[in-house]
Backbone of each chain as ProteinMPNN parsed JSONL, in Angstrom:
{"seq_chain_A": "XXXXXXXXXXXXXXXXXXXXXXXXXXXXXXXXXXXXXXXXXXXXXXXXXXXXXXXXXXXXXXXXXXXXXXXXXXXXXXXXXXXXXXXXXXXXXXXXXXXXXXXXXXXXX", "coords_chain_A": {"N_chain_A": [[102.959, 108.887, 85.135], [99.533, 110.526, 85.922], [96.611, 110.967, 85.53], [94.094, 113.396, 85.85], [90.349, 113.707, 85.497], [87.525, 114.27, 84.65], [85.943, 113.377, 83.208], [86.225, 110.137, 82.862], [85.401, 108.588, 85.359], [86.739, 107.171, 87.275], [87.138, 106.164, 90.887], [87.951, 108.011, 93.271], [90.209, 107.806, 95.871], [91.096, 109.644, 99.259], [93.826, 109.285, 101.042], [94.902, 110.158, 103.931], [97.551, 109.564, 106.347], [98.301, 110.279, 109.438], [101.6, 111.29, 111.28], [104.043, 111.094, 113.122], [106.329, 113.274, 112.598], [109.652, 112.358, 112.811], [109.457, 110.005, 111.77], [107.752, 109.932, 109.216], [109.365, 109.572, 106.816], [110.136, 107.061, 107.009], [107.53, 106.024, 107.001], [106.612, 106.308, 104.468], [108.354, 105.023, 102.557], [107.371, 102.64, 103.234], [104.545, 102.725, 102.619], [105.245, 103.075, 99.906], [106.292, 100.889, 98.823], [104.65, 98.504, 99.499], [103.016, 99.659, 97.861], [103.929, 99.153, 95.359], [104.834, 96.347, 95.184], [102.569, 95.083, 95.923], [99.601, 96.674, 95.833], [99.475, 97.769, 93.121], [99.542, 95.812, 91.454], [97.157, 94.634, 91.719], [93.542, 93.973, 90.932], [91.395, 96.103, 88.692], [93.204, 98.399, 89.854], [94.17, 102.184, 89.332], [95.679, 104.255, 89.784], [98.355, 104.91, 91.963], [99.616, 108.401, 94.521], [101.984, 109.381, 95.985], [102.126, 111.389, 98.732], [104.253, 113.802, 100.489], [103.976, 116.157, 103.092], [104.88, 119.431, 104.034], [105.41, 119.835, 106.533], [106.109, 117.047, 107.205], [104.043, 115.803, 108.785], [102.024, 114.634, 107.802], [101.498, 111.974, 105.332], [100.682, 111.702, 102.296], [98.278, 109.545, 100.098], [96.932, 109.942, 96.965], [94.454, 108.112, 95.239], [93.304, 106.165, 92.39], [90.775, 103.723, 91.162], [89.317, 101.715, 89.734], [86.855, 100.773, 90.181], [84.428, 100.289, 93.112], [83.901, 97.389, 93.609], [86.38, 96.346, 93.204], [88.17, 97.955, 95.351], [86.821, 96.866, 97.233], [87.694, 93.952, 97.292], [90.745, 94.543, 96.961], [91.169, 95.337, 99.635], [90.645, 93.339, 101.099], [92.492, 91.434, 100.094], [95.018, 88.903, 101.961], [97.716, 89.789, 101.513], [97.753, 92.662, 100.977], [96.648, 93.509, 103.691], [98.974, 92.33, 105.366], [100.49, 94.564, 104.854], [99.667, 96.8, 105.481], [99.386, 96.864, 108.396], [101.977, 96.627, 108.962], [102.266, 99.56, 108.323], [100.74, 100.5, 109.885], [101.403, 100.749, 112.232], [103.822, 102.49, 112.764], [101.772, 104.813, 112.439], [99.431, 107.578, 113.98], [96.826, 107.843, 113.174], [94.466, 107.469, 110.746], [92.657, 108.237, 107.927], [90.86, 107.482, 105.513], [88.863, 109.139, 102.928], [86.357, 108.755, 99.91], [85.697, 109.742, 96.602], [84.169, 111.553, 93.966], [85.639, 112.789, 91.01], [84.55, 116.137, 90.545], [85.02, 118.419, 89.295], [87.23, 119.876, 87.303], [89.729, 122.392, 86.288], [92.271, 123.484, 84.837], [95.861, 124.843, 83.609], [96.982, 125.9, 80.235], [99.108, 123.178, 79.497]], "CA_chain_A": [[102.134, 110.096, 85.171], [98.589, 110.328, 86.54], [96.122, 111.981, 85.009], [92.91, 113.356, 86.942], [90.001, 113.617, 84.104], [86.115, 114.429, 85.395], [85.109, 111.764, 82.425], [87.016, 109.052, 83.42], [84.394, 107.791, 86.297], [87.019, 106.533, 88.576], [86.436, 106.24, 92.193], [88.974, 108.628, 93.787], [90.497, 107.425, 97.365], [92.623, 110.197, 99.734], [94.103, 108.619, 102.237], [95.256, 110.887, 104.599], [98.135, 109.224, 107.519], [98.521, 111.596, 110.557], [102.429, 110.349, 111.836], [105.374, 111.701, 114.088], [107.298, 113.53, 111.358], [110.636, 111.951, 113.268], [108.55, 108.468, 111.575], [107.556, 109.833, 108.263], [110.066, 109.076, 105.715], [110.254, 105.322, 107.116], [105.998, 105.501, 106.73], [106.443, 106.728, 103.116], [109.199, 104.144, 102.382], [106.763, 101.275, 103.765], [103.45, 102.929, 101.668], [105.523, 103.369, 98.726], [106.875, 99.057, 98.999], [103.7, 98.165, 99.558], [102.383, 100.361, 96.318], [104.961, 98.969, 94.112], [104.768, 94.714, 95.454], [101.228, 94.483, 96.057], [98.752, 96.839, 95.704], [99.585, 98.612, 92.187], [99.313, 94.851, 90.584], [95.78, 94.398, 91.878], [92.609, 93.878, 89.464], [91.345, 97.595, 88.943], [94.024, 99.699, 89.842], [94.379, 103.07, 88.195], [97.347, 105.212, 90.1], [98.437, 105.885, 93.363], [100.351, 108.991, 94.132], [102.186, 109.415, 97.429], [102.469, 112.966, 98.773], [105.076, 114.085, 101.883], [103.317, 116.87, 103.911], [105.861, 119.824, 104.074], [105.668, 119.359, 107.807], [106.128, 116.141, 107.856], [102.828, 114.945, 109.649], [101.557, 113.708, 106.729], [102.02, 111.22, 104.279], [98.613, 111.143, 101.7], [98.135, 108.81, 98.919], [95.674, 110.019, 96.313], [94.714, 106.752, 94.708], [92.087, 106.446, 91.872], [90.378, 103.001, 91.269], [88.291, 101.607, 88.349], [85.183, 100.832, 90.348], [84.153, 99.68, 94.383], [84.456, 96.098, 94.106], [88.105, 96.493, 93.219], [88.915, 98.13, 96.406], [86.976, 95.711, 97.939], [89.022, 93.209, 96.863], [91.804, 94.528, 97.383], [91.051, 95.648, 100.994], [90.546, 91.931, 101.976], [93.611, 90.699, 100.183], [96.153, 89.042, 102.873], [99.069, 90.611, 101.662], [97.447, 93.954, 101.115], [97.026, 93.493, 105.201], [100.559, 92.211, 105.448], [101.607, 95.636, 104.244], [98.752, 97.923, 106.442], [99.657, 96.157, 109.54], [103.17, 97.089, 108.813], [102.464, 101.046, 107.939], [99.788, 101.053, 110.791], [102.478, 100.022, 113.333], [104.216, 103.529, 112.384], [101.325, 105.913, 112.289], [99.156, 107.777, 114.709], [95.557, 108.005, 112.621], [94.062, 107.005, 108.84], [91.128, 109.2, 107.192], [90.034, 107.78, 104.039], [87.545, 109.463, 102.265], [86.011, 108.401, 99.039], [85.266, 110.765, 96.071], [84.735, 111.574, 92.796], [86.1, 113.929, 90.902], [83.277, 116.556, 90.198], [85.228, 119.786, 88.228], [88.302, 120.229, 86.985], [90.483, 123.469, 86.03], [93.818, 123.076, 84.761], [96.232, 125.722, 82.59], [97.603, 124.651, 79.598], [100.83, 123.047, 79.812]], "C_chain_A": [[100.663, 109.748, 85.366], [97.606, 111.151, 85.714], [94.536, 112.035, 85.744], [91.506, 114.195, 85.448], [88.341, 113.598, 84.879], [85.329, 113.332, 84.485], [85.612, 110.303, 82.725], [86.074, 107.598, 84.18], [85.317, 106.952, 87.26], [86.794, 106.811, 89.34], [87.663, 107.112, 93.083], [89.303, 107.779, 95.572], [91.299, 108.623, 98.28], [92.615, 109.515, 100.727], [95.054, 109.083, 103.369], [96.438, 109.663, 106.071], [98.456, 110.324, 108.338], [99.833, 110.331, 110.81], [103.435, 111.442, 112.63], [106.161, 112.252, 113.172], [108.602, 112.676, 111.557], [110.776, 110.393, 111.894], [108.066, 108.729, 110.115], [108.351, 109.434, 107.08], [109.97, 107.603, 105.294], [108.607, 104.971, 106.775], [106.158, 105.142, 105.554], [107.322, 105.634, 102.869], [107.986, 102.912, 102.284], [105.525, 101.103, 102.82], [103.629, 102.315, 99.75], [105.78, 101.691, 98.265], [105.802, 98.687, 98.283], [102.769, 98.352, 98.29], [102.888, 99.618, 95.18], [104.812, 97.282, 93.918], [103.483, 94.705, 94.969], [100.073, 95.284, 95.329], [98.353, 97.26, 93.702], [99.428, 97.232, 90.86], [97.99, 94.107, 90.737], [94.779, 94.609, 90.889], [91.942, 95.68, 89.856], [91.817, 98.729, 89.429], [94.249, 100.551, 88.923], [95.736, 103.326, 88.604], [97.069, 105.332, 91.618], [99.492, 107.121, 93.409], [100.263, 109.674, 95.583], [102.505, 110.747, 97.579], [103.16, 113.071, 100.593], [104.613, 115.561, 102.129], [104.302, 118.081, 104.137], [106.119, 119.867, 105.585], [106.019, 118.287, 108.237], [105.196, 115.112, 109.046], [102.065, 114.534, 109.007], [101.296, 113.377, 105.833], [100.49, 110.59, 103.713], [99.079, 110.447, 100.469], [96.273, 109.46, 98.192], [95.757, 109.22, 94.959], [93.519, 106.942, 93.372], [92.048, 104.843, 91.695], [89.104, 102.968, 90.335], [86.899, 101.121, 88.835], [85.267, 100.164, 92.544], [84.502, 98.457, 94.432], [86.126, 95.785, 94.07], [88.989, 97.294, 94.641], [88.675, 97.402, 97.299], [87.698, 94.442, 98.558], [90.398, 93.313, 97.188], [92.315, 95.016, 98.833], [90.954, 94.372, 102.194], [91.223, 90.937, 101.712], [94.529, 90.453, 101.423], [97.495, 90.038, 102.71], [99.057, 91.998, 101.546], [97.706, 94.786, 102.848], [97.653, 93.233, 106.052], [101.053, 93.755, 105.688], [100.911, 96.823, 105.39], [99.062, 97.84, 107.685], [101.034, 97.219, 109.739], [103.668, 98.987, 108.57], [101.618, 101.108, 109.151], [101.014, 101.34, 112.535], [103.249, 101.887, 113.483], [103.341, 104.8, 112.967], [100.553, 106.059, 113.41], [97.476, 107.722, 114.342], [95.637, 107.991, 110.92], [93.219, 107.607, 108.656], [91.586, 108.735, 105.82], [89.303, 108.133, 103.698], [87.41, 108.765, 100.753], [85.111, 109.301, 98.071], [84.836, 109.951, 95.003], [84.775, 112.452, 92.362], [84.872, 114.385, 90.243], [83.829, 117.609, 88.858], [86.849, 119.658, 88.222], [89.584, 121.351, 86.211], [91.821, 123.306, 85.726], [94.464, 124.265, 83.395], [96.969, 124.89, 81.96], [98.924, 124.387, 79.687], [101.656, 123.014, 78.386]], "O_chain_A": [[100.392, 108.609, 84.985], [98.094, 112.164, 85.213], [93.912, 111.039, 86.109], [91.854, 115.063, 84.649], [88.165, 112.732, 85.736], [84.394, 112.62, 84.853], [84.754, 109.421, 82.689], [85.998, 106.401, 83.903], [84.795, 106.112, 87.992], [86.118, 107.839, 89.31], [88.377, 106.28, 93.643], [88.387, 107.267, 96.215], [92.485, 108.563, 97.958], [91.605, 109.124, 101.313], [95.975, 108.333, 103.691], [95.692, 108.934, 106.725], [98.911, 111.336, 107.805], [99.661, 109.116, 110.711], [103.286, 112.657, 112.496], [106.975, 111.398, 112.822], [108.9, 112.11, 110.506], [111.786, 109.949, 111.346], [107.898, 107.65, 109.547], [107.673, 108.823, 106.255], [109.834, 107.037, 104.21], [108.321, 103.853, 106.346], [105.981, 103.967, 105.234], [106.519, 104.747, 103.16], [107.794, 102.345, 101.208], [105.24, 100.033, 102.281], [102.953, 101.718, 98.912], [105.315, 101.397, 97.164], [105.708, 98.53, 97.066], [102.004, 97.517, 97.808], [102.249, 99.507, 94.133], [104.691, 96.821, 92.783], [103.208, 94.391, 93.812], [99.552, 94.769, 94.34], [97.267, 97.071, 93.154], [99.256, 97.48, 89.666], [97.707, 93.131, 90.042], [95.041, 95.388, 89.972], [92.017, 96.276, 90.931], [91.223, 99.805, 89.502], [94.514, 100.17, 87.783], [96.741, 102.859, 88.069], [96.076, 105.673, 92.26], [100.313, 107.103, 92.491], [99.33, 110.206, 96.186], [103.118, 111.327, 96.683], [102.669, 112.561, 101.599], [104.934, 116.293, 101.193], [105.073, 117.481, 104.885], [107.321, 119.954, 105.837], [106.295, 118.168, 109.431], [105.503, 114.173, 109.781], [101.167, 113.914, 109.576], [100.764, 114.2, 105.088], [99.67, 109.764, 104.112], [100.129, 110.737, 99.897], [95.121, 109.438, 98.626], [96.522, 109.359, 94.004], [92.837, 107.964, 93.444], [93.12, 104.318, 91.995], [88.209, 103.8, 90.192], [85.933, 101.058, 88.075], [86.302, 99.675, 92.997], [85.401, 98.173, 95.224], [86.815, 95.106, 94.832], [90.198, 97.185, 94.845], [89.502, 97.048, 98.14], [88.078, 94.086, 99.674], [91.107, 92.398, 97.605], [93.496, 95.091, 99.172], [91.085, 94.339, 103.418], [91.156, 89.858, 102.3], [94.911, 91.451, 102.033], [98.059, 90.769, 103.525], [100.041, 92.656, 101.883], [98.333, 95.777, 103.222], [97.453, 93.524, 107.231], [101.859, 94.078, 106.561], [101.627, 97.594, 106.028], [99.026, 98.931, 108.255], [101.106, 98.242, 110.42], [104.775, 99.524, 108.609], [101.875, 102.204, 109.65], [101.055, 102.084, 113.515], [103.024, 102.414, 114.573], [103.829, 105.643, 113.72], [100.58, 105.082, 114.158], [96.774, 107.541, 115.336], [96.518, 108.357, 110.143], [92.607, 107.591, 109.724], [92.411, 109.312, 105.111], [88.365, 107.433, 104.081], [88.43, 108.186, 100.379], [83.991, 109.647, 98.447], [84.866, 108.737, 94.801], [84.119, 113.35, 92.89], [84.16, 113.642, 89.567], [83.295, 117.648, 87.749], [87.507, 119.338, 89.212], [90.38, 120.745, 85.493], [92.519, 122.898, 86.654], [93.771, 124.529, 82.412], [97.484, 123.83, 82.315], [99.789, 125.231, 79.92], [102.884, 122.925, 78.385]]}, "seq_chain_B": "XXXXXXXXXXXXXXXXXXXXXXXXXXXXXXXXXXXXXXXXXXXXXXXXXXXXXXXXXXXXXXXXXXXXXXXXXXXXXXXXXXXXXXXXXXXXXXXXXXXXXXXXXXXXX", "coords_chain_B": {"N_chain_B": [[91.94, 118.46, 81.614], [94.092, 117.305, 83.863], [97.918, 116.771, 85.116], [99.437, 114.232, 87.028], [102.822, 114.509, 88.479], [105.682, 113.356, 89.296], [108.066, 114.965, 88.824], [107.702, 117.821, 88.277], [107.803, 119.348, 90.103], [105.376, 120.902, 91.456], [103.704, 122.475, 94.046], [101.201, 121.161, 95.827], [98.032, 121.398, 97.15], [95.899, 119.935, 99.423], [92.513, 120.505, 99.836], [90.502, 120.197, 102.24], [87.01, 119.979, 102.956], [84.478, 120.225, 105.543], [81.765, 119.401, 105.82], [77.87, 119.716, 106.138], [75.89, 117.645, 104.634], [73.262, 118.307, 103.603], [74.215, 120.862, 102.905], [75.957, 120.437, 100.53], [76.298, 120.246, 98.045], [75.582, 122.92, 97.381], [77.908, 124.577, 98.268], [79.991, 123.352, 97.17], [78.946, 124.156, 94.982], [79.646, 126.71, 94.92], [82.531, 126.897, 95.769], [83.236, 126.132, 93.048], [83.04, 128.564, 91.365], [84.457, 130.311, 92.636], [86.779, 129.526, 92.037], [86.975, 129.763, 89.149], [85.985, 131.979, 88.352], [87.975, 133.628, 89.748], [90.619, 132.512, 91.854], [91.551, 130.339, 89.317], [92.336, 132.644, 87.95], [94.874, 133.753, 88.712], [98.36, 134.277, 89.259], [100.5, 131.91, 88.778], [98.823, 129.709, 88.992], [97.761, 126.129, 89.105], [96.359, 124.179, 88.838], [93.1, 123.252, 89.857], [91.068, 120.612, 91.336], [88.272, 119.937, 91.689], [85.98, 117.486, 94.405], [83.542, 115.841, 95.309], [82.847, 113.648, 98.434], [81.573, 110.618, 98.58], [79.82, 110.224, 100.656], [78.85, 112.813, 101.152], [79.902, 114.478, 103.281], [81.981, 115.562, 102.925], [83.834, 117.96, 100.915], [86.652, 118.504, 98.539], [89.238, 120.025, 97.546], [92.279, 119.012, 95.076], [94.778, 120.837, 94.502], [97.264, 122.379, 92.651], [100.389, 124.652, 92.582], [102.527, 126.57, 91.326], [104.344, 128.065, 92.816], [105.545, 128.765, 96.439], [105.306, 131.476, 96.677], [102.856, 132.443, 95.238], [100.945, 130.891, 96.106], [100.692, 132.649, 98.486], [99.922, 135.158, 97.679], [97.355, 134.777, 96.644], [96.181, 134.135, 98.649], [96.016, 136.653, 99.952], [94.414, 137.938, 98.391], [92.237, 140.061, 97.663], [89.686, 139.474, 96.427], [89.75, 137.003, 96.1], [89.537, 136.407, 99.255], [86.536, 137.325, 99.511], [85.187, 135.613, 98.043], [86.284, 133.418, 99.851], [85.313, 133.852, 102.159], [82.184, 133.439, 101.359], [82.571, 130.819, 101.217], [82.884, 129.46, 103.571], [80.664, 130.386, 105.473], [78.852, 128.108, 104.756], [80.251, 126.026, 105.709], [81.809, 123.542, 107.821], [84.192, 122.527, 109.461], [87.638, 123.609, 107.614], [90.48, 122.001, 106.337], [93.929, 122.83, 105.512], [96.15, 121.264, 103.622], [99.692, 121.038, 102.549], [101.988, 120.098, 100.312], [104.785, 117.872, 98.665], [104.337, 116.172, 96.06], [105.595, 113.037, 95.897], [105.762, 110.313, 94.936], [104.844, 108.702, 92.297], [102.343, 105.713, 90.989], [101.187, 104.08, 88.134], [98.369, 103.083, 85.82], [99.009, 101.61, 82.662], [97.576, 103.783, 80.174]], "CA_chain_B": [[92.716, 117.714, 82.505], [95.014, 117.419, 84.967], [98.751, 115.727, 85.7], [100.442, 114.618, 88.257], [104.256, 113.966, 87.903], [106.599, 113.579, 90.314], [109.448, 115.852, 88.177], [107.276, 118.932, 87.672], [108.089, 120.376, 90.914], [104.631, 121.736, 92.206], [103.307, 122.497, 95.293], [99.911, 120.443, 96.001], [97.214, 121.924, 98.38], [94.744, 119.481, 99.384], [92.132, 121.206, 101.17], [89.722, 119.727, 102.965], [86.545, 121.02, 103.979], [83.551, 119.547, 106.177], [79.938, 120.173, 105.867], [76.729, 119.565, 106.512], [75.742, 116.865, 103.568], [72.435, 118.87, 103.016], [74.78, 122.062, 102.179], [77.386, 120.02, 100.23], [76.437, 120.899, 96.738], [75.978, 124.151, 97.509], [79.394, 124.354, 98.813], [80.491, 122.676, 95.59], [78.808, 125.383, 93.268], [80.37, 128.28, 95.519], [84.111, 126.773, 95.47], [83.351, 126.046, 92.035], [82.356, 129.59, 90.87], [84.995, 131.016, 93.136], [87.765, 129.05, 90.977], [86.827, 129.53, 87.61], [86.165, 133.255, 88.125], [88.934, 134.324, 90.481], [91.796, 131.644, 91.292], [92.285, 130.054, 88.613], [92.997, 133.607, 87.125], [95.758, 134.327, 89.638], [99.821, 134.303, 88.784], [101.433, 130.46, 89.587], [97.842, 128.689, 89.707], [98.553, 125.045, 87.72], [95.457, 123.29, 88.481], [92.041, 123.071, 91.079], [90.561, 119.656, 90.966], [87.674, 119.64, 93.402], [85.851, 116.166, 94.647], [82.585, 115.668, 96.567], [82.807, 112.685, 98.758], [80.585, 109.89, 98.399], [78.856, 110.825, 101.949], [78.745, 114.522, 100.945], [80.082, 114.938, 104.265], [83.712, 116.187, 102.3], [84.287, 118.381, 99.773], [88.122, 118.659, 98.86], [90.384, 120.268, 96.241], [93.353, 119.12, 95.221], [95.398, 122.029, 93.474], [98.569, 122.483, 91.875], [100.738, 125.732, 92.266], [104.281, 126.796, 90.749], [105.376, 128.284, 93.713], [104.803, 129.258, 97.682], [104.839, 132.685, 96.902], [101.707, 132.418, 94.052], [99.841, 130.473, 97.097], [100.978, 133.514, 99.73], [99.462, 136.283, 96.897], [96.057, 134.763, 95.659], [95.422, 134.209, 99.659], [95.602, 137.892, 100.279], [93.686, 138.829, 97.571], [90.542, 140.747, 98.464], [89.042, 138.749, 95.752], [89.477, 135.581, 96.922], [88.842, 136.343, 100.617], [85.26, 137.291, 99.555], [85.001, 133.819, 98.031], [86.345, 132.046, 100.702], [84.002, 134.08, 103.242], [80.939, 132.916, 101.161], [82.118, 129.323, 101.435], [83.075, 129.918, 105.11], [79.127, 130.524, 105.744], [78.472, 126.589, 104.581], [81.075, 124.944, 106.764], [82.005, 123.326, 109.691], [85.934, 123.409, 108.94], [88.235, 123.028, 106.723], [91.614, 121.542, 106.769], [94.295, 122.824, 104.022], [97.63, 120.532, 103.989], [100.554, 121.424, 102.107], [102.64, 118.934, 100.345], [104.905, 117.697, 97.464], [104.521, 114.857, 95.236], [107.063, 112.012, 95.791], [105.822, 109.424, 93.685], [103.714, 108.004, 91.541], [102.401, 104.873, 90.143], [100.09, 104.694, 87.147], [98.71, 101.958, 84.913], [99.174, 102.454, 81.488], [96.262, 104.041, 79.488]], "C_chain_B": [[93.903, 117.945, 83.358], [96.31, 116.404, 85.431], [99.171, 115.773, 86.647], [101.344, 113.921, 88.355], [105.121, 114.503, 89.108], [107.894, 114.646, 90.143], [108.555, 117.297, 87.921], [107.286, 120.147, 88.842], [106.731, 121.59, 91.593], [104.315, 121.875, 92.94], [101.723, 121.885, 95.0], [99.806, 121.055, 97.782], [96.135, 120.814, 98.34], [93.838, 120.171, 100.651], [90.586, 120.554, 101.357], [88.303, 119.987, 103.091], [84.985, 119.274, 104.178], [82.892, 120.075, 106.242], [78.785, 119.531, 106.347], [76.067, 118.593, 105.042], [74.256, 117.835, 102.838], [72.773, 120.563, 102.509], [75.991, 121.729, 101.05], [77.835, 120.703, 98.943], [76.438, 122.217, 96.323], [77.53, 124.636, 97.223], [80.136, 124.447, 97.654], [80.582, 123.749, 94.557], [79.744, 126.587, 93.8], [82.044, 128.459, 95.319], [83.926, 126.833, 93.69], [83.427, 127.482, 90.686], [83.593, 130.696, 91.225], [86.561, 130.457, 92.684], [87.869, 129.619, 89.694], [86.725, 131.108, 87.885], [87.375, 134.121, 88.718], [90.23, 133.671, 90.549], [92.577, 131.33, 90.395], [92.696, 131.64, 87.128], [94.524, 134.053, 87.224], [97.262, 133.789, 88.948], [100.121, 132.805, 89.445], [99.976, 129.356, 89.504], [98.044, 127.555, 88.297], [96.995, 124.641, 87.527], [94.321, 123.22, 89.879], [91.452, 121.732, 90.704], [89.469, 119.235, 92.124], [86.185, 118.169, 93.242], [84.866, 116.571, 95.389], [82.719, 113.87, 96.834], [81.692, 111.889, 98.997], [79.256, 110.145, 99.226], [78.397, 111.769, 102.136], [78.81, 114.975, 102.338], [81.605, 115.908, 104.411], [83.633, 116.634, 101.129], [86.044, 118.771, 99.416], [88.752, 118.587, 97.295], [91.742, 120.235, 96.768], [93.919, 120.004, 94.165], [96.798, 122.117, 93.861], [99.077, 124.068, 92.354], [102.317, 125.711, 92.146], [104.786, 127.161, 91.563], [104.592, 128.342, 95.239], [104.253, 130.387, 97.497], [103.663, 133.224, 96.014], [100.671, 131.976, 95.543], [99.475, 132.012, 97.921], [99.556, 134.806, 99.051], [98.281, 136.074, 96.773], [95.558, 134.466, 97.357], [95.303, 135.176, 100.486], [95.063, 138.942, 99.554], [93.051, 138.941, 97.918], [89.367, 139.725, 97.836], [88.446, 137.643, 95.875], [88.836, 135.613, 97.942], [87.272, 136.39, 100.495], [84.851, 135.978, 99.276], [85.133, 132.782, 99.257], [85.253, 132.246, 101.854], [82.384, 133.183, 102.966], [80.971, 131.323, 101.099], [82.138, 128.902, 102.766], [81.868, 129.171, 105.736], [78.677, 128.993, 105.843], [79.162, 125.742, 105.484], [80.843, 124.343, 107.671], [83.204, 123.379, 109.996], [86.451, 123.295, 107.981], [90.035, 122.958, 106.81], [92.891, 121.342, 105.508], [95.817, 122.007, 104.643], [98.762, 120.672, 102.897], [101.536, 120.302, 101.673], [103.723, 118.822, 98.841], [105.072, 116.367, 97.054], [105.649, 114.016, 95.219], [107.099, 110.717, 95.338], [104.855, 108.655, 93.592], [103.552, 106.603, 90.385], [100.817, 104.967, 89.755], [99.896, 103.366, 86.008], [98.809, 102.423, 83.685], [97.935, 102.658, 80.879], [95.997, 103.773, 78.217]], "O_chain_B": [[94.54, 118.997, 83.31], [96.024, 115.363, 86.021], [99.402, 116.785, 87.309], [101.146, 112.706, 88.364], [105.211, 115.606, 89.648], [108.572, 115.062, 91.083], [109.115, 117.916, 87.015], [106.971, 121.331, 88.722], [106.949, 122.712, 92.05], [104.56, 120.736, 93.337], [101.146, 122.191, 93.957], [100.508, 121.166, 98.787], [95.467, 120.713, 97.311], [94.138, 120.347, 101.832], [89.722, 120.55, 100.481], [88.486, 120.832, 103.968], [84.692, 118.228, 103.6], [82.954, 121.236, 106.645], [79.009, 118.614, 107.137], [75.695, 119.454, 104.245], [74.239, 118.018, 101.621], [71.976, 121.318, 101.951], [76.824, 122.576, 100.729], [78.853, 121.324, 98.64], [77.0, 122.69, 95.336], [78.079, 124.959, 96.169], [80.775, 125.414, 97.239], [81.438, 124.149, 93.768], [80.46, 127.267, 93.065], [82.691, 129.44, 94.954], [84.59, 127.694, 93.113], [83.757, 127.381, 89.504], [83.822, 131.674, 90.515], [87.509, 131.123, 93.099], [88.972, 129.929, 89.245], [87.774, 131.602, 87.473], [87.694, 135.192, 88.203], [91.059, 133.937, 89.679], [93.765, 131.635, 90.287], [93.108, 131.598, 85.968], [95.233, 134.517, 86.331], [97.207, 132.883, 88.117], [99.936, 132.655, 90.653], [100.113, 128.222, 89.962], [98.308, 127.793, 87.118], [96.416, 124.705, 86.443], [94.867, 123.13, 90.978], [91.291, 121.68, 89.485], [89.644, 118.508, 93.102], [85.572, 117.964, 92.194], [85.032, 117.535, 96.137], [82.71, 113.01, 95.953], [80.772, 112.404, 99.632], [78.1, 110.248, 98.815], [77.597, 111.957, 103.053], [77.957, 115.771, 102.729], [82.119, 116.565, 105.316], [83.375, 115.861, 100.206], [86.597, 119.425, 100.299], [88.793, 117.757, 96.387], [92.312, 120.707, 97.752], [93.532, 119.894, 93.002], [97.344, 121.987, 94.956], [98.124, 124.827, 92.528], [103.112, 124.989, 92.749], [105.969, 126.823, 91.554], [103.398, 128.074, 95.367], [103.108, 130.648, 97.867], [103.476, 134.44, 96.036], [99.775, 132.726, 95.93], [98.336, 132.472, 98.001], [98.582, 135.201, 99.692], [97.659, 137.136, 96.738], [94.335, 134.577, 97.435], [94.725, 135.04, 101.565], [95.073, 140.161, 99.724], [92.705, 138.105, 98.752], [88.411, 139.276, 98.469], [87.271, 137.278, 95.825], [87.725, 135.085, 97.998], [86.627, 135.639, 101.227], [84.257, 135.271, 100.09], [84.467, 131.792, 99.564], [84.546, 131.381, 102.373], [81.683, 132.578, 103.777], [79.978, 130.605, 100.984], [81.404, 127.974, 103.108], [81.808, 128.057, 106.256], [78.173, 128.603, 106.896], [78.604, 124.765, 105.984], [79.838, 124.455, 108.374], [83.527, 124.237, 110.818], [85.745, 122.768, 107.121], [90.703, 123.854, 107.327], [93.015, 120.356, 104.782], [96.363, 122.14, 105.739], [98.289, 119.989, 101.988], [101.942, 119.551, 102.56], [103.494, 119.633, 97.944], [105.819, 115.552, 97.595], [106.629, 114.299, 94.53], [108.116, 110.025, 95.29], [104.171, 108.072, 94.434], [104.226, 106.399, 89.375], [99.817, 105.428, 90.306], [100.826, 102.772, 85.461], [98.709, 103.638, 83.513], [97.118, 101.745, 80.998], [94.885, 104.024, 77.752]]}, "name": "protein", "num_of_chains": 2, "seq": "XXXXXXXXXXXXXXXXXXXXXXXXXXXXXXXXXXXXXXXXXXXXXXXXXXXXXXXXXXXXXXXXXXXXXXXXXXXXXXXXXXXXXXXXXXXXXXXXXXXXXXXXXXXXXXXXXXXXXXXXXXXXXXXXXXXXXXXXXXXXXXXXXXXXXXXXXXXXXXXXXXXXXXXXXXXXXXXXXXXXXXXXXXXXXXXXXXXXXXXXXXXXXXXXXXXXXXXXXX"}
């Protein structure tokens, strides 16, 4: 479970893939690997949390991250770019943006 | 706060929008104002979680809802529409994507 928290101060990531829906399941499969081997045991990881598009054109990860140099880091690991290589191969376009969370609204559960 | 769990069955809107960095915060207060007084009043709404991006060239909520037909209702409210008109005004577009959660990893807290 993930929890999204305006005190927190992590560095939010979305990471938007544009893909062929025909091609999405096998993206998400490859993201999700990749999440689970490599990236999710990296120094400053918080959460990632893969989302399927109800169209099928695209497959977002909204990641959070305990500070910049940690994505650094983990943006210039080899096997991180083992795994990107391997999801890029798949997709048609990447949009990351880089947040943070400003407000938050939530009912109680 | 805010979760996000792969078993809870909600619909996630991430919506997008693109601005003008010297209107961003604006932007910000207007979605923000137009949540807390209207939205998050509405039947099905779980959660708004909205983000300015580092570049303040993106502002983008991600929100929760219990069903389609809670989304369908609070986006033909009169209520809303005035809101969204007055964030409209600030834009350049905005890009809502539709999705559901298919899994998540999380370190422990």
């Amino acid at each position: 479970m993930t929890r999204l928290d305006e005190a927190d101060g992590h560095i939010v990531v979305i990471n938007t893939f544009t893909v062929d829906p025909a091609k999405a399941e096998e993206l998400l499969r490859v993201l999700v690997e990749g999440t689970e081997q490599v990236v999710s045991k990296r120094r400053g990881f918080v959460s990632a949390n893969w989302h399927m598009a109800e169209d099928k054109r695209h497959v977002t990860n909204y990641a959070q991250w305990r500070d910049r140099g940690a994505i650094a880091a983990m943006l210039a690991d080899p096997e991180v770019r083992d795994h990107m290589l391997r999801a890029g191969a798949l997709i048609d376009r990447v949009d990351p943006i880089v947040y943070r969370l400003r407000r938050t609204f939530s009912t109680p559960e």
